[in-house]
C-alpha positions as CSV (number, residue, x, y, z in Angstrom):
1,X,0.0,0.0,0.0
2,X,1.1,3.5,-1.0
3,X,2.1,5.7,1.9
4,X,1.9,9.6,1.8
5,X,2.9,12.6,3.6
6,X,0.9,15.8,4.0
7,X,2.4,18.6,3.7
8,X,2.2,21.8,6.0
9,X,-0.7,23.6,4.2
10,X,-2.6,20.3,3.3
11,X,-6.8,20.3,3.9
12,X,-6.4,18.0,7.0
13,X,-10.6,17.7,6.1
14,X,-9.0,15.7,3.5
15,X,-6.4,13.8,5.9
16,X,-9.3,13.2,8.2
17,X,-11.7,12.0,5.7
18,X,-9.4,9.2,4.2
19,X,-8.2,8.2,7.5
20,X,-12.5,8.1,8.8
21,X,-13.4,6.0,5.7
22,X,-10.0,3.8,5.2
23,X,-8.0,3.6,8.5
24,X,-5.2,1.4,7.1
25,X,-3.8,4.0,4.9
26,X,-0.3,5.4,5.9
27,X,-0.6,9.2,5.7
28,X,1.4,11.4,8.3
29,X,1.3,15.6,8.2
30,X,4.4,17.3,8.1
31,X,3.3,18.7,11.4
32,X,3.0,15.1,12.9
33,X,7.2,14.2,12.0
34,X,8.6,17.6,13.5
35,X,8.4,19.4,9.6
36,X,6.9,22.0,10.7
37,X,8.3,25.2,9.3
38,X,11.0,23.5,7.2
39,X,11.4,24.4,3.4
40,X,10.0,22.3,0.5
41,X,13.2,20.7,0.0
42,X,13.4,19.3,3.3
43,X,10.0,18.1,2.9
44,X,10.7,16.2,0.0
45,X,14.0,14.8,1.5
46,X,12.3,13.6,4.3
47,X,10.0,12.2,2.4
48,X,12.0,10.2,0.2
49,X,14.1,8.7,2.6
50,X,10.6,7.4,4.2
51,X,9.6,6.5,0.6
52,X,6.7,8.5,1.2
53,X,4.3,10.0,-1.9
54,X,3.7,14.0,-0.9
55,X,0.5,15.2,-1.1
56,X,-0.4,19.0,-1.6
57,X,-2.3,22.0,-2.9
58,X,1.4,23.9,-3.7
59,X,1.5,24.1,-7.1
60,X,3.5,27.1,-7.3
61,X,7.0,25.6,-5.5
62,X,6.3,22.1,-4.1
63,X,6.1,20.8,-8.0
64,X,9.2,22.8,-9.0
65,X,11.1,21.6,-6.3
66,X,10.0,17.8,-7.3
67,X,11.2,18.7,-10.9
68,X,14.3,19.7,-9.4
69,X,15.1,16.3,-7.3
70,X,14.4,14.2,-10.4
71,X,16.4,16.2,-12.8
72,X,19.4,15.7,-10.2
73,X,18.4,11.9,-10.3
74,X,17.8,11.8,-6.7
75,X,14.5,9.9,-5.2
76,X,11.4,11.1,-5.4
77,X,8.5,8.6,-4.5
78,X,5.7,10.9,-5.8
79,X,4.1,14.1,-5.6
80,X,0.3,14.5,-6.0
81,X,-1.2,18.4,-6.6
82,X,-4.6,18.4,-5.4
83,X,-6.5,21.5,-6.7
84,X,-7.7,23.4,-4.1
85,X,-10.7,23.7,-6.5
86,X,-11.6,19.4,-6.1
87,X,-13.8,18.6,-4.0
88,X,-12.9,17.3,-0.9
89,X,-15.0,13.8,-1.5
90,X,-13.7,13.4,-4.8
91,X,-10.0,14.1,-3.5
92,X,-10.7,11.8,-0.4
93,X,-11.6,9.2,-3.0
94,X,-8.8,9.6,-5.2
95,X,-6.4,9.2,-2.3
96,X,-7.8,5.9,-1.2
97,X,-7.6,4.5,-4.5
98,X,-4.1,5.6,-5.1
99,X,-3.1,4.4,-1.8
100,X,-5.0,0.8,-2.4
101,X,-4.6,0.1,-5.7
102,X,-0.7,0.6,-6.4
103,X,1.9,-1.0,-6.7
104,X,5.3,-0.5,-4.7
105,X,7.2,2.2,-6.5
106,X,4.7,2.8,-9.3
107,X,4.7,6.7,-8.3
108,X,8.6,7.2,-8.5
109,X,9.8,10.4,-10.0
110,X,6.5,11.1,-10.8
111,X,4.3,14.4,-10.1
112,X,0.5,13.6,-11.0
113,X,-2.6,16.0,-10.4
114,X,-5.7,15.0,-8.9
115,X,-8.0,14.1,-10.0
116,X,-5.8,11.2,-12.3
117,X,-7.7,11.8,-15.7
C-alpha cells in the first residue's frame, strides 16, 4: 500500500476524511514528524528517505522543487497536486484508491494531479 505525507498547508478535512473511511492508509502531516516550518526541500527529502508519496495543494513551489530532485536523479517517491478547486469527496476518494490500488514504486519520479484523468 502507498504511503503519503501531507504537507504543511494540506486540507487535514481531506487527511481526516481518508483516514474516517480507510484507517489502514499510511498518511502522516508534516506537522506530525517535526516538519513544521521546514522548506519544501526538506520536505521532499524527508520524504524520500521514508519513501513517502507528498501530497499538496502547492502548485507554485512544491512541484518545482520535485522537478528539481528528479532532474538531479535523486528519489522522489511521488508528488500528488490536489486543486484546491476538487472537492474534498472526490479528493478523499482519489487518495484511497491511489493508496490501495498501487503498486510498490509505481509513483517514483512522478508528479500527478488529482484528480488522475
Amino acid at each position: 500500500m502507498a504511503r503519503f505525507l501531507a504537507d504543511e498547508n494540506f486540507n487535514n478535512q481531506i487527511v481526516r476524511g481518508v483516514l474516517r473511511q480507510s484507517p489502514d492508509v499510511d498518511i502522516a502531516r508534516v506537522q506530525d514528524v517535526d516538519l513544521s516550518g521546514v522548506d519544501d526541500p526538506t520536505v521532499l527529502e524527508w520524504a524520500a528517505q521514508e519513501e513517502r508519496i507528498v501530497l499538496t495543494h502547492d502548485v507554485a513551489t512544491m512541484t518545482t522543487f520535485a522537478y528539481q530532485r528528479i532532474q538531479a536523479g535523486l528519489r522522489m517517491p511521488g508528488l500528488f497536486e490536489v486543486s484546491r478547486r476538487v472537492p474534498v469527496g472526490v479528493a478523499i476518494e482519489e487518495i484511497i484508491l491511489i493508496a490501495e490500488c498501487s503498486l510498490e514504486g509505481e509513483w517514483e519520479g512522478q508528479v500527478r494531479f488529482l484528480p488522475l484523468r
